[in-house]
Every structure is written in structure tokens, then in C-alpha cells.
N, C-alpha and C positions, 0 to 999 in steps of 0.2 A: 116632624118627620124629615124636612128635609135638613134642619142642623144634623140629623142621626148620620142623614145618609151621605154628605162632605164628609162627616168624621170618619165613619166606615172605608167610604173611598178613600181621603188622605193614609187611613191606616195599612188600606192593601198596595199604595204608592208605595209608604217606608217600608213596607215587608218586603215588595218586590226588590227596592234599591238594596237594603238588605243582604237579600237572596243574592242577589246578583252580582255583589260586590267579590275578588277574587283576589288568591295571593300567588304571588311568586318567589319562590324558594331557589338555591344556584351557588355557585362559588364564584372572584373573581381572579385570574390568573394572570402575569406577563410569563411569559415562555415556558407555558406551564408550572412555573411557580406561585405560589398562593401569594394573595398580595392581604396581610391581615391590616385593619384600620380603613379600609375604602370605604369608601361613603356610598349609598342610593338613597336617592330622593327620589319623589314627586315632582315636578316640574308647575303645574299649578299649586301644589299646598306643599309646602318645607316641612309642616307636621307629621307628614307620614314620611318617615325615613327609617333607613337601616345601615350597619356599620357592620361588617364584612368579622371574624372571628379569628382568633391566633391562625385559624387554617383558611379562610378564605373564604368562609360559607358566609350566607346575609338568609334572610327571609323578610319579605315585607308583605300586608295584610292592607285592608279597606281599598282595595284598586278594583278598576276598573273597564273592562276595554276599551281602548281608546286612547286611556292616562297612557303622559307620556315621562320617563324614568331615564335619570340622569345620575351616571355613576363617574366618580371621579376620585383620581389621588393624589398627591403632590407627585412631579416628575412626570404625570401620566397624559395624555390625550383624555377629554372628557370619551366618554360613549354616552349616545342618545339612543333609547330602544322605546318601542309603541308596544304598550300591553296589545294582544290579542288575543289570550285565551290563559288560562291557569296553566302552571309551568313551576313544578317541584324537583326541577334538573338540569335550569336553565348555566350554562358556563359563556362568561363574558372575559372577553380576552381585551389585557389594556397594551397600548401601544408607550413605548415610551415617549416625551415630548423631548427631543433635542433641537438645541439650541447654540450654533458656532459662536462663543463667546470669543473679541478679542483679548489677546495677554494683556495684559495689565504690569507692566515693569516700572518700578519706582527706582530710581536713582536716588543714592544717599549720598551725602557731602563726604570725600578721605579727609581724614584729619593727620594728616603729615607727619606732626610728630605725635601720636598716638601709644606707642610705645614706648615715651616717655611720661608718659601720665601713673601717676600716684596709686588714682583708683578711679569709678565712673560706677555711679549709681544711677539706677532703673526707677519706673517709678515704684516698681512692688518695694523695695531696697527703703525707699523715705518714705512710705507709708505702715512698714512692718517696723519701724524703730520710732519706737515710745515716746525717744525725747523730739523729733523733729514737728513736731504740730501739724503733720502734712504739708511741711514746708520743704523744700530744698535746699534752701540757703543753712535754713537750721537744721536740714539732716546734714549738711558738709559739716556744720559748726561742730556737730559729737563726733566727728571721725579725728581720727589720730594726726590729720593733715594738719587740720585746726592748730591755731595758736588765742583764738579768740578766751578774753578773760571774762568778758560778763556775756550775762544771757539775749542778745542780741540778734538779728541776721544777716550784717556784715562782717564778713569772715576775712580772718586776718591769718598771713601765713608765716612762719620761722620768724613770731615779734614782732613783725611790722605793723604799722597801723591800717585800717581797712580801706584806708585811701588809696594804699597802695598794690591793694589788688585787682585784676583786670574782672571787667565779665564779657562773655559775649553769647548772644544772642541770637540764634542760625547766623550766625556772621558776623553780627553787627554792635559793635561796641557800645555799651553802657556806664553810665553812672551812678554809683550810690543805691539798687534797685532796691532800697528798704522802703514800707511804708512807715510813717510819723518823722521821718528821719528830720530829727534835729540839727540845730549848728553844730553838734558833735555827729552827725550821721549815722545816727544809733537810730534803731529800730525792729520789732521785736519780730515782724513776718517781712517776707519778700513779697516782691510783686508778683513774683510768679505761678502759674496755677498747674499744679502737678499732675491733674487730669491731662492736660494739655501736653506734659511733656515726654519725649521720647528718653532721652539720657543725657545727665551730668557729669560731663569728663573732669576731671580735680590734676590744675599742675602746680602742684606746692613747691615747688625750687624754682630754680629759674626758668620764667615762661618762655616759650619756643618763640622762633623768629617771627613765624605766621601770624603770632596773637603778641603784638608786642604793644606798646602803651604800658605797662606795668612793670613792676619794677620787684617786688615780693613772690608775684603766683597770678593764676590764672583759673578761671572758671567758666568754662565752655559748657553751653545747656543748649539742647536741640529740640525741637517743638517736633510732635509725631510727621511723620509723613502719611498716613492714614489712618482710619477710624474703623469698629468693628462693622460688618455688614448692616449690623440693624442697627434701628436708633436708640439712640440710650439716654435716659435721662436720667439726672442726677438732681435733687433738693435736700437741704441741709438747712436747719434752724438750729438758733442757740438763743441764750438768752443776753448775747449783743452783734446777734448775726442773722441774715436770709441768704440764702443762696440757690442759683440752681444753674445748670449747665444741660444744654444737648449737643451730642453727636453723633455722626454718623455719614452714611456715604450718600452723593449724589451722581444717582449714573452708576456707571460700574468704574468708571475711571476717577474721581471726584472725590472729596470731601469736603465734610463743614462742620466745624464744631461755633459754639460761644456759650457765654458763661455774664456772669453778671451777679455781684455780691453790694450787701450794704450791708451795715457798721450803725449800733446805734445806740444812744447810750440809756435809755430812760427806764429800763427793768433793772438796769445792774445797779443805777442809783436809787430806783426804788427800792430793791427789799436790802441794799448793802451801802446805806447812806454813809454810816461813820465809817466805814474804808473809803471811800470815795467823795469824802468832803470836797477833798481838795482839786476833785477834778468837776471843774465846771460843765462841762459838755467836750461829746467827741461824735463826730460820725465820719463813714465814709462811704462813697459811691466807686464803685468801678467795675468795669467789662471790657471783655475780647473778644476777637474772632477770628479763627483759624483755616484756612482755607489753603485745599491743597489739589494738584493736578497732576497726572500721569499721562502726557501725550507723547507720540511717536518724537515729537521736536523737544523733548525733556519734561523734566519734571520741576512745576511750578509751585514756590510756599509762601503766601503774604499772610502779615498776621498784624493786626490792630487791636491796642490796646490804650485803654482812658483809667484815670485815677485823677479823682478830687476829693479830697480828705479836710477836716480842720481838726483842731484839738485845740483845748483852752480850758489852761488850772491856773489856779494860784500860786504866784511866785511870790516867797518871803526872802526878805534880803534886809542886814541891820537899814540900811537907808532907802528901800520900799519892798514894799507889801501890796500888791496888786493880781490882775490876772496876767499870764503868758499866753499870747491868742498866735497860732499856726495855722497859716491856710496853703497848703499845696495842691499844684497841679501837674498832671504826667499823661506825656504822651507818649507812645512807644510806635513803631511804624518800621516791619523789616519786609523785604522782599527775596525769596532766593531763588535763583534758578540753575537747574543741573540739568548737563546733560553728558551722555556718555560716546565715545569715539575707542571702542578697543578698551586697550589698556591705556587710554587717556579720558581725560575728565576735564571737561572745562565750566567753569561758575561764574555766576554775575549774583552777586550781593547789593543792594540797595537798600537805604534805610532811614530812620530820621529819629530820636529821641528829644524830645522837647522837654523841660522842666519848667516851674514857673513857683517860688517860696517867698512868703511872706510873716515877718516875723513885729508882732507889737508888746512891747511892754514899757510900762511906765512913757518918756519921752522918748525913749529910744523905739524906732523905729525901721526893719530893713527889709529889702526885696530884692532877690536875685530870680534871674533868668538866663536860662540856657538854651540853646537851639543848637544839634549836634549833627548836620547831616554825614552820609557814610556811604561809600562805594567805592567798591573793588571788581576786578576781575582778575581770576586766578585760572590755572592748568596745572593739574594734578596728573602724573605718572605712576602707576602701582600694577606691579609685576611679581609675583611670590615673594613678597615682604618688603622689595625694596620702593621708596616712595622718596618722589621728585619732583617738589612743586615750588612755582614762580608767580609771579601776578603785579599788581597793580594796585596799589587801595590807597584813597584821598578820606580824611578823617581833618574837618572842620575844627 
């Protein structure tokens, strides 16, 4: 009798809770405009919620009095409202949420002689052409500027050999920037990583005053000055690659990108052995980091980059037949800073390229080392076309 009678009682509990349970129906507006996609919840349970209709209307069901209901939209001030009684007409007016953001002004480097340049590819430019591998170096190589004869990423301009052409790097002068690059400096990608880059200027004649060291041509490449608002991640597998990269903004003033790939040989030798006899082992490791800043006192861009690679085949030769073992190392290391005065511009470049090659075969054995540091300062004048600039730069 008395299990009957808890059951009975518990039953006329849930009928009451039940019964008494109440909904509210309503539109939500900013200035009398319907706001459709607004959200209402529940404030203790997230289960009971509703989402406001192309016109503005919501209804929500199992409340309370008491429940407390919390409506909200992007851009909007939340509202907080206390159920008190059923309400099929209830109108909730949202406020917009502003917020005085500071400008955000990025300063970009003039390139002086600019209007002598060839061509200057983007990155959509090296990634929408077929032949370049998502490389840079090898999207310049298919353009008409090229003089390059094999399929390579050191680019050679009007015959000359690729020795003789410059690169620079937000500012800062480089060497050879191929990876595997042999004693002939042949190499089949660049160092470069096209996620990263902003644009590749191409001066296939004679290179301008500002970028001199080169004797052929010149190849100016600019690392972004900032990143999409959100973060972005990128991964990429092959079967002798890993990859992945993120970027995106820190702050509203800020960004940060890096990346990070390895190289590896053991699937491509496995299912493709008799192509690949002859090559013993290869891998590589390397990553960057881009980092950029937009303050009132100018705009700052450091970027560090690492590469350690080896490679090792068999060399046949009538008087030996053995392995050729290559181990390199690469450092890259730029810093640039702009800032703007009027119609003048003044920069401080800083930077450091480090190489470090090691070559064995048979008795012969060799290693080179380079350590390149770099720094300038320049003043740039640009007024409706006309451009006038002077500086300073020490090259090791």
C-alpha cells in the first residue's frame, strides 16, 4: 500500500511539473529590424533552445518560471530576461555591441626601381601554373624571363649561369636558395614557401642600383606583411613528404605564421625500387617563422628559417663506383623595419644567411661554410611616380 501510494504521489509531482511547465513565443529586432539566426537558450540547460526565423520570430517550450533566457547574436549585446509567466508576443530589442577599434596601417617596403621589373608574380600566379610545383623559383623558371636549360630552381637570366643572378629576401641578400643543391648548384625546389609569400618582382636585364651584387638579373621576393583574420591551417602528405603550416593574426595588430615539412625516402623506395636503385637514402627537415607587427613607431617583419637535408647515391665513375654522401645546412635570418614620414620612407634591414655543405665520395672529400651577415639603411622618396632613394648597406 504504501509503494502504491510514493508512486501515485511521484505521478501527480510529474503531472504537476508537467502542467506547469510554460512556453514563450516573440520576435527579436535591432531598430526594428528582424534579426533572423539569433539564438535563445536556457541559461541552466543549453538543451532547450531556439533560433529566431528568416523574419525574426523564435518560440521555445518546457520553461519555467523563474528560468532564466539568454538571447544573443554576433555583433549584438547579450539580453538576460527572467521567465514570469507565458508570453506568445514577447518583442526583444538587441543593442548593437561597439567597439573603438585602433587603425591598423601596415607599411610596405617602395622598391625604387619597380618599373623596371620584367614581371612580379603573386602567390595565386605560382600556384595556378602547372609547371611550377608550388614553387617560386620554378614558377619564374616557365616564364619567358628565364634562360634556364634544365629542369631545375636556380634561374638563370639572358645565358648566364645561375650564379649570376641575385636574390633578395625582404632585403636581404642570398645564395644559391635551392634545396639539394650540388657542386653545380642545381636543385630541383627552392627554399621558399609560397604560403608565406607576399610577391616575386623578376629583373631579367640589368639589375637596378638598389639590388646590386649580380651581374645577369635579379629576383626580389617579399614575405606577407599580414595574415587572414582567422587561423588557418594547412597539412599536406605525399608519398616522400609531411607537411603542415599555421597562420593567422595575434591581437589585431600582429601576426604569426610557421610551417614545418620533412622529406623521406622509404615508401618511394619501397613500392619503386628499380627506379630508385641508385639512390641510397635522402631526407629532409625544415621550418620557418614569420612574424609581423603594425605599431604607431612602424611596421616590423623577422622571419627564421632552418634546413637540414642529406642525400646519398651511387656514383659510377670508369675508376670508382661507390656512394656520393651530401649533408647540408641552412640558415636564413631577415629582419625589416618600415616606417612611414609623408612622402618619405625610411628602413632598417638586418639579416644573416648561414650555409654549412659537406661532400664525400671515394677519398675525396670537401666542406664549405659560409656565414653572410647584411645590413642597411635606406630613405625612400615617392610622390606620383617619381621615386628617390639613398642608403647605406654593409654585405659581408
Amino acid at each position: 500500500m504504501m509503494k502504491k501510494l510514493l508512486c501515485l504521489m511521484g505521478w501527480i509531482f510529474t503531472l504537476n511539473s508537467v502542467l506547469g511547465q510554460i512556453s514563450i513565443s516573440g520576435k527579436i529586432v535591432s531598430n526594428d529590424e528582424p534579426l533572423p539566426g539569433a539564438h535563445v537558450w536556457m541559461k541552466s540547460n543549453y538543451n532547450i533552445n531556439a533560433v529566431t526565423n528568416s523574419h525574426g520570430y523564435f518560440k521555445i517550450a518546457g520553461l519555467n518560471i523563474g528560468d532564466t533566457l539568454v538571447c544573443s547574436f554576433i555583433g549584438y549585446k547579450e539580453r538576460v530576461l527572467i521567465v514570469a509567466e507565458q508570453d506568445d508576443n514577447i518583442l526583444i530589442n538587441m543593442e548593437p555591441f561597439s567597439q573603438q577599434l585602433e587603425s591598423v596601417e601596415v607599411k610596405a617596403s617602395v622598391l625604387g626601381a619597380e618599373n623596371f621589373a620584367f614581371e612580379k608574380l603573386q602567390p595565386l600566379d605560382i600556384y595556378t601554373n602547372p609547371n611550377s610545383k608550388a614553387d617560386a623559383l620554378v614558377a619564374i623558371n616557365t616564364q619567358m624571363s628565364s634562360t634556364t636549360k634544365d629542369e631545375n630552381a636556380a634561374v638563370a637570366f639572358r645565358g648566364a649561369s645561375p650564379q649570376q643572378t641575385g636574390y633578395f629576401l625582404n632585403g636581404v641578400p642570398l645564395k644559391n636558395p635551392v634545396k639539394y643543391a650540388q657542386l653545380t648548384n642545381t636543385g630541383t625546389l627552392s627554399i621558399f614557401n609560397t604560403d608565406f609569400l607576399k610577391s616575386a618582382t623578376v629583373f631579367p636585364g640589368n639589375p637596378p642600383v638598389e639590388y646590386g651584387q649580380a651581374t645577369s638579373g635579379t629576383v626580389v621576393l617579399e614575405l606577407a606583411d599580414r595574415f587572414p583574420d582567422y587561423w588557418q591551417h594547412t597539412a599536406s602528405i605525399s608519398m616522400a613528404n609531411l607537411g603542415y603550416s599555421v597562420r593567422g593574426k595575434l591581437g589585431e595588430k600582429s601576426n604569426l605564421g610557421v610551417f614545418g615539412n620533412y622529406q623521406f625516402d622509404e615508401i618511394l623506395k619501397g613500392v619503386n625500387t628499380r627506379n630508385f636503385e641508385d639512390i641510397n637514402s635522402f631526407n629532409a627537415y625544415e621550418g620557418g617563422a614569420l612574424f609581423t607587427t603594425h605599431q604607431s613607431w612602424g611596421s616590423l617583419k623577422i622571419y627564421q628559417y632552418g634546413l637540414v637535408d642529406s642525400y646519398n647515391f651511387n656514383f659510377e665513375h670508369p675508376s670508382y663506383q661507390d656512394g656520393f654522401l651530401q649533408n647540408a645546412e641552412r640558415s636564413i635570418t631577415t629582419a625589416q623595419w618600415i616606417q612611414d614620414f609623408g612622402a618619405w620612407q625610411a628602413s632598417v634591414v638586418a639579416g644573416n644567411s648561414f650555409s654549412q655543405n659537406h661532400y664525400h665520395f671515394g677519398n675525396l672529400e670537401y666542406s664549405s661554410q659560409n656565414n653572410d651577415p647584411y645590413a642597411s639603411a635606406n630613405f625612400t622618396y615617392s610622390k606620383k611616380g617619381d621615386v628617390f632613394k639613398t642608403g647605406y648597406a654593409y654585405w659581408n
